[in-house]
N, C-alpha and C positions, 0 to 999 in steps of 0.2 A: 197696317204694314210696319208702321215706326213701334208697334207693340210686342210684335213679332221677332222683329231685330233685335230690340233689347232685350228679350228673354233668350233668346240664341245667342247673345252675349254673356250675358250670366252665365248659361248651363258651361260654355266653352271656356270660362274663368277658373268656376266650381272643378271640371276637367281638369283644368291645368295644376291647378291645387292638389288636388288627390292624387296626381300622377306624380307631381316633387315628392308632397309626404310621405308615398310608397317607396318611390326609389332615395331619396334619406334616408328613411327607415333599415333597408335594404344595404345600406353602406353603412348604416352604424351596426349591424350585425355582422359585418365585413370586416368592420374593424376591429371591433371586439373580439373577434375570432382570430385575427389576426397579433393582435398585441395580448394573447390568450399565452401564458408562461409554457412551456413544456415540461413534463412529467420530471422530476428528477431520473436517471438510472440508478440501478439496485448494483451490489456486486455482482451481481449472476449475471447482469447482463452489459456490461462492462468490463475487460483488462484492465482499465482505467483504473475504473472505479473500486473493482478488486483492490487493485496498489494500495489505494489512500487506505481504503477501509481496513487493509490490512494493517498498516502503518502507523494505523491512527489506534487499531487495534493494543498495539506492540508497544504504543507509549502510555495508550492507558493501562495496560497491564504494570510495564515501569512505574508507573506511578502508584498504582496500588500497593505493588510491593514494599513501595519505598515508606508506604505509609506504616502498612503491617510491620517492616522490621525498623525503624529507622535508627539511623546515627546521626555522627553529628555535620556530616556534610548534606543529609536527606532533603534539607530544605532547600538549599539553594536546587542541588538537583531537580527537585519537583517544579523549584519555578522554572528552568528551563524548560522541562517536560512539557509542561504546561503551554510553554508559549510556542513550541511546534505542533501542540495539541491546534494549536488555535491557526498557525499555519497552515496546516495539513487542510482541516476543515475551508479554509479559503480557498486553496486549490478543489476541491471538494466542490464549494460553490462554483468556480472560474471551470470547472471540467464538465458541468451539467450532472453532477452526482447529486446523492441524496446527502446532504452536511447531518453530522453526526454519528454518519453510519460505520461501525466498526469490526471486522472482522479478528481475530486471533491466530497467527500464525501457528499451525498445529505441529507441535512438536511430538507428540508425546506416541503418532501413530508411526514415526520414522525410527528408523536405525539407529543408534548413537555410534557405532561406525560399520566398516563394508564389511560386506559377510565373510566370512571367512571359506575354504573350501574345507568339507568335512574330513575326520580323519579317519584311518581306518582304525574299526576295531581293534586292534593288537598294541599301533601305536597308541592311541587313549590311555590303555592301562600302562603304560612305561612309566616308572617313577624319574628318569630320568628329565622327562619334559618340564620346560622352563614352565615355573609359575605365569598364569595369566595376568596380564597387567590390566587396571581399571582402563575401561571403553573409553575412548578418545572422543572428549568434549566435554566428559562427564567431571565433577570436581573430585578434583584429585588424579584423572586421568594424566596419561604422561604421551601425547600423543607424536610420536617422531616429526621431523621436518621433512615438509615435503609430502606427510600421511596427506588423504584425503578425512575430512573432518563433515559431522554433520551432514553425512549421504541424505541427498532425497531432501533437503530444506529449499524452501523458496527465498529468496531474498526482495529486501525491498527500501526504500529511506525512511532514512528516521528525521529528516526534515530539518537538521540542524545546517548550520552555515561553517564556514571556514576550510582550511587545506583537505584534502579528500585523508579520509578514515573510517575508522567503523568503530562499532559500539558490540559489544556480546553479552549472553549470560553464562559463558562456559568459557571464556578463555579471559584473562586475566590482563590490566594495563600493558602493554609493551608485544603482547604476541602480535605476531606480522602473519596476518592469512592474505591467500592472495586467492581472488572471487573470479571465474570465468562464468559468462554469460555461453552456454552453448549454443544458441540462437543464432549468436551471430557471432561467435566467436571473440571475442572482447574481452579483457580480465584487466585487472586491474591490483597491484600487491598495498595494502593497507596496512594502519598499526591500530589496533585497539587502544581505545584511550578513554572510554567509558562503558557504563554497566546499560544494557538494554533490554528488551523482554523478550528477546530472540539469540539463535546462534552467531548469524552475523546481516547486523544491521548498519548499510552505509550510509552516511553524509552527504549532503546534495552533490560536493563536489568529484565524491568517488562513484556517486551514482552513475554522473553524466557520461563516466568515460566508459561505460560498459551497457548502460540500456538502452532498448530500441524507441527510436523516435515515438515519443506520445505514449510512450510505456511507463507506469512508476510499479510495474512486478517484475522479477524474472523467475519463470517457474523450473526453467530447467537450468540452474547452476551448479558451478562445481568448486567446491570452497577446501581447498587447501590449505596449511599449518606449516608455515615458511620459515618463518623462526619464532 
């Protein structure tokens, strides 16, 4: 009987053991699945992540260029460049994006300005008709105040700090465009005050006052040529 007892003590020990180890086991895969990172998002599947990538797109293009043509302010510019390059991608990380990833803001499939309404036949051949002035945005362009400029651009930050502004590649230090978010109706009038790799690229703090919560794109804007 006392032989008995003690081996029904053993087996219900050996039990008790292999029953912890299982469920241990069973919680360290629990955990592990649970402190398991998440996928980064792509731009395609992200507005977010679009923003940065575009953004981040548009200062590495700045940057390239600056390299290809440089002067003698190139450098310093690139190291700005550079360090909202490295900005951007932080946000990048803190947004669950994939850091690095860069999109190009595409200029080159849009308008350089609003269509015009066609003329008729008869008037076309009039020699009288004012010469056509260069497409507004374009260099050399002469684009009125008040024109709508760069139909059909998306807009987005360029990640720099200080008073709200914007940056272009087609309008010059001092022009004042003023950017409506048609989303939610929000604009904001800026002054250009540096060179970028887009039509108009704003400033964290011009951003703020025109894009929608958790947004860093605006795809439907309307960018006007103020003064």
């Amino acid at each position: 009987m006392s032989r008995r007892r003690t081996l029904g003590t053993k087996k219900k020990i050996a039990l008790l053991v292999s029953a912890a180890t299982v469920a241990g086991g069973g919680a360290f895969v629990m955990a592990s699945t649970s402190n398991a990172a998440p996928t980064p998002k792509s731009a395609s599947e992200s507005t977010v992540c679009l923003g940065l990538a575009t953004a981040l797109g548009n200062n590495q293009k700045f940057i390239a260029d600056q390299r290809a043509k440089p002067d003698a302010q190139s450098e310093a510019r690139i190291a700005n460049r550079e360090a909202v390059v490295a900005e951007i991608k932080r946000k990048q990380e803190a947004s669950g994006c994939a850091v690095g990833e860069s999109a190009q803001d595409s200029q080159t499939a849009q308008p350089s300005q609003p269509a015009q309404p066609a003329q008729p036949p008869a008037a076309s051949a009039q020699p009288s008709q004012p010469a056509a002035s260069a497409p507004a945005g374009e260099p050399g362009g002469a684009a009125a105040s008040g024109q709508q400029v760069c139909n059909g651009s998306t807009v987005t930050l360029s990640g720099e700090g200080g008073a709200p502004a914007a940056s272009s590649n087609q309008f010059p230090a001092g022009t004042k465009l003023k950017v409506t978010n048609l989303d939610n109706n929000k604009s904001t009038t800026v002054e250009v005050t540096s060179v970028s790799g887009s039509c108009a690229l704003l400033n964290n703090a011009a951003f703020e006052q025109v894009r929608e919560p958790g947004k860093f794109l605006i795809r439907r804007a309307l960018i006007e040529k103020v003064g």
